[in-house]
C-alpha positions in Angstrom: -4.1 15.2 1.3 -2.4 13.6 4.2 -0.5 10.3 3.4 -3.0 7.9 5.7 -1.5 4.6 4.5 0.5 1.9 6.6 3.8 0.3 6.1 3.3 -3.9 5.8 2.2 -5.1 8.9 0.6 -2.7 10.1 1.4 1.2 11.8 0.3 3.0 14.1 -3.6 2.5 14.5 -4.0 0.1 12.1 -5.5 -3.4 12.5 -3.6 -6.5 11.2 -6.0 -9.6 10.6 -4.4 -12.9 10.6 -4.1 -14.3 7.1 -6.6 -16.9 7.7 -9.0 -14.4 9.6 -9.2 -16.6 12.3 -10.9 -20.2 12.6 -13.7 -19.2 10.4 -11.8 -17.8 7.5 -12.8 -13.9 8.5 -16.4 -15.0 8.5 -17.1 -13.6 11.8 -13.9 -11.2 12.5 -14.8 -7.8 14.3 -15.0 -4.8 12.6 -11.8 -2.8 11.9 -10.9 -0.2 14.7 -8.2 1.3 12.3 -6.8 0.9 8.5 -7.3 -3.1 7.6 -4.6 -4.7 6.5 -5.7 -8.0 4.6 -2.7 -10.0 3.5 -2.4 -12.7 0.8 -4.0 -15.8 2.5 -1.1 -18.2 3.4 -1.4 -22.4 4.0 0.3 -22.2 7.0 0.8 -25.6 7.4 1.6 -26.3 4.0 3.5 -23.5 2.5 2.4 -24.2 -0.6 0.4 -23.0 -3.6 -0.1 -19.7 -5.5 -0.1 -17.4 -2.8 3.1 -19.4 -0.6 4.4 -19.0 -4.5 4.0 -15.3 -4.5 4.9 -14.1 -1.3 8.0 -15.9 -1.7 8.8 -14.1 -5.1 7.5 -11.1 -4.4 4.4 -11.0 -7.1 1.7 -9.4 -5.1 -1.1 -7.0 -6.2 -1.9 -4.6 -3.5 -4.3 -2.0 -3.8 -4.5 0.9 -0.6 -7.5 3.1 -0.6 -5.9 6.6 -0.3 -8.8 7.9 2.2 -8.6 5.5 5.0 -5.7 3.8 4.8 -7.5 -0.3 4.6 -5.2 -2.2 2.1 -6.0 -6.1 0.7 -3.5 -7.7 -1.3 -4.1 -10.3 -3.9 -1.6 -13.0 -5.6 -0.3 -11.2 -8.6 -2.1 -13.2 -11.4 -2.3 -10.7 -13.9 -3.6 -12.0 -16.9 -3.4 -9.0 -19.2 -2.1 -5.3 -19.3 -2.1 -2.2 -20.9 -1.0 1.0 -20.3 -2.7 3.9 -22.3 -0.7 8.1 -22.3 -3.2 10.6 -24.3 -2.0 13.8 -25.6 -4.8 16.6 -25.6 -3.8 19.5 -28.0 -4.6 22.9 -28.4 -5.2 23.0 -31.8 -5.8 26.0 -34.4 -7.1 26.1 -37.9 -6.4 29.0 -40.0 -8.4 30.8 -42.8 -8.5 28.8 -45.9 -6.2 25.6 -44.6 -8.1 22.8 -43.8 -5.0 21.3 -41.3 -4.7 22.6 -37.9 -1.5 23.7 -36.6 -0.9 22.8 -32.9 0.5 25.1 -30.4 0.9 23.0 -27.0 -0.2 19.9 -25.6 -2.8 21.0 -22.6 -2.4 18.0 -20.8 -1.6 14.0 -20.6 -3.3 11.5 -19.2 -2.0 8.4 -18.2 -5.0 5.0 -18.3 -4.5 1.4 -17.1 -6.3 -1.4 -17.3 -5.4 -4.8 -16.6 -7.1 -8.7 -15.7 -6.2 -10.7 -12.7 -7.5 -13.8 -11.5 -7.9 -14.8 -8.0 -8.0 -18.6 -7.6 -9.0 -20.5 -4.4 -7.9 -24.4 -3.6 -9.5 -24.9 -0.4 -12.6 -23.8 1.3 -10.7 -21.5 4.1 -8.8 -19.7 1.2 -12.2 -19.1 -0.8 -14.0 -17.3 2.7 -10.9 -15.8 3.1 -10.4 -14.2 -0.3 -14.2 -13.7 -0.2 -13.3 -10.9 2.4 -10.7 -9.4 0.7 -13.3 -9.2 -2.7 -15.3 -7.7 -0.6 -13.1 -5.1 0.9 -11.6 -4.5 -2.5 -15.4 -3.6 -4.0 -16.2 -1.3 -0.8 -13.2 0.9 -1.6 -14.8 2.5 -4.9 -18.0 3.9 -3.1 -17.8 7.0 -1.2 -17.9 7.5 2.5 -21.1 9.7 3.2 -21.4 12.2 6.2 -25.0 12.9 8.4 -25.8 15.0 5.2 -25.3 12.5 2.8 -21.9 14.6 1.2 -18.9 12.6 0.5 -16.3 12.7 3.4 -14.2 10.2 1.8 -13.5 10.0 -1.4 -13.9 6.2 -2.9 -11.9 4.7 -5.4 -9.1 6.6 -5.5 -6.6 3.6 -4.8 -2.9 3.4 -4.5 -1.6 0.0 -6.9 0.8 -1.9 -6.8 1.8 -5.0 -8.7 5.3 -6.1 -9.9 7.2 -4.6 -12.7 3.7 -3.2 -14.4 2.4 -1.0 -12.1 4.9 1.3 -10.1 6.5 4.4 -10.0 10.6 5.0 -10.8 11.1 4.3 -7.3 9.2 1.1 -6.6 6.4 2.2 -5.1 2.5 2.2 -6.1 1.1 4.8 -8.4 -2.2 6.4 -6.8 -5.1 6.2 -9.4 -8.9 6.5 -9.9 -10.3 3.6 -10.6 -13.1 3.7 -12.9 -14.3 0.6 -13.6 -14.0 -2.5 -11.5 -15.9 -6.0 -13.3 -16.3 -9.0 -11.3 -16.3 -12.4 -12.9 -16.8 -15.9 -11.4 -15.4 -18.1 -13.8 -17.6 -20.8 -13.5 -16.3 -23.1 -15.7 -14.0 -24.4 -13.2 -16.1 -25.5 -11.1 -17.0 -24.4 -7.5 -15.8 -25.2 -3.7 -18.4 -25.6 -1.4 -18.4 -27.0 2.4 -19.2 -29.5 3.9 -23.1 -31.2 3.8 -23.3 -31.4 7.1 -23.1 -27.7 7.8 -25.7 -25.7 9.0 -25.5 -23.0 6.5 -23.9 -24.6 3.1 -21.3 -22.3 1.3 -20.5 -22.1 -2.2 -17.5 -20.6 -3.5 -15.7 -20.2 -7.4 -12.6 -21.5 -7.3 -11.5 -19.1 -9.9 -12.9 -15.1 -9.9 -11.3 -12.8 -12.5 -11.3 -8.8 -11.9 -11.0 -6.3 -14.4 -10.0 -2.8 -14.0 -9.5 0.4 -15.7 -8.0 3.1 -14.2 -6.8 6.8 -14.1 -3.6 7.5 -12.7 -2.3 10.5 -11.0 1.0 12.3 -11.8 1.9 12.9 -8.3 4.7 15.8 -9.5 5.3 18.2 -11.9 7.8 17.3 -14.7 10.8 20.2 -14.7 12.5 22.0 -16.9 15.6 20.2 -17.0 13.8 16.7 -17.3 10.3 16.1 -18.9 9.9 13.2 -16.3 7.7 13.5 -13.3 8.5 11.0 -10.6 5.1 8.4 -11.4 6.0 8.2 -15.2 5.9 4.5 -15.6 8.6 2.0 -15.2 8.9 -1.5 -16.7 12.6 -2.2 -15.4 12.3 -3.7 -11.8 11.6 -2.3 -8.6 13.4 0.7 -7.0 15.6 1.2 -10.2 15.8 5.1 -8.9 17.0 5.9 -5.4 13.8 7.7 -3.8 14.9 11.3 -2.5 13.4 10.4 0.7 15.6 7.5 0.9 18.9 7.9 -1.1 21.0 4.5 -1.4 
């Protein structure tokens, strides 16, 4: 499958929102004629907060759906993590032995799952991470054809997020997400707008996501070393020079 995703910023055809979405928070932004790229929402004014915090240091959770290139990024707020490898074996039991010898492992599979929170402190960063939610969701369903057949296949998603989820080389590792739960956490409380509007909103200021996910070994593991190139990495980013881009 072709490599549709774009660089930070945008690329060729692709369709950079501002990071407020405009005077109305993204409310009433027109449609995407390319790849969407939603960045972490910034106070402009300001510069400070969570996300002025993490773009500054770096911690952001960015998740790019493989298929059509759209990519929303979130503050990295990772609450928990863990990081799952299971061996299948080919196993044999022999005549009178009841323990199986094992001649191979068929396979491994590699499983994520982690919690992050995203937290809003004013009423343009709660519309605005609204649209990012809601982009996020849209990428694990399926674009359908006139026939109703899958064209596009949904939630298979590139992530990204600090020292927990990359490759050797820095970069994302593409997975299937299988499970995505949305949580409000109501307990703190909600933003909402003004009285006066004409149509109020209501926002929680804090929404925690939970997601479990397949990854993809992207290369075969040689002879020489049993390492394929999206074997995780817990030591920083770009600890190995990538072959497309020796240092």
């Amino acid at each position: 499958m072709a490599d549709t995703r774009s660089p930070p910023g945008g690329g060729p055809g692709a369709v950079v929102y501002h990071k407020q979405g405009g005077q109305d928070g993204g409310r009433h932004a027109p449609p995407p004629e390319g790849p969407e790229i939603r960045e972490i929402y910034t106070d402009s004014l300001n510069g400070i907060g969570n996300p002025a915090m993490a773009e500054k240091l770096g911690a952001i959770l960015s998740f790019t759906h493989i298929g059509t290139g759209h990519v929303v990024k979130f503050p990295a707020a990772i609450l928990s993590f863990t990081d799952s490898h299971d061996a299948a074996l080919s196993k044999k039991y022999g005549w009178g032995s009841a323990e199986p010898t094992v001649d191979m492992t068929q396979n491994s599979t590699r499983k994520i799952s982690f919690t992050f929170a995203v937290a809003s402190a004013s009423i343009e960063e709660a519309r605005y991470n609204a649209q990012s939610i809601n982009l996020l969701i849209c990428m694990m369903y399926s674009a359908l054809d006139a026939r109703n057949t899958p064209s596009i296949n949904g939630s298979r998603i590139n992530i990204k997020g600090m020292n927990f989820i990359q490759d050797i080389y820095g970069e994302g590792v593409d997975a299937f997400i299988t499970t995505l739960v949305y949580k409000p956490d109501l307990e703190n409380g909600l933003i909402t707008s003004k009285r006066t509007s004409s149509s109020p909103e209501m926002y929680p200021t804090i929404i925690k996501f939970s997601i479990e996910a397949e990854v993809l070994i992207r290369a075969i593991a040689s002879a020489a070393q049993n390492l394929p190139d999206s074997y995780p990495n817990y030591g920083g980013s770009g600890q190995t020079p990538h072959p497309r881009n020796p240092k």
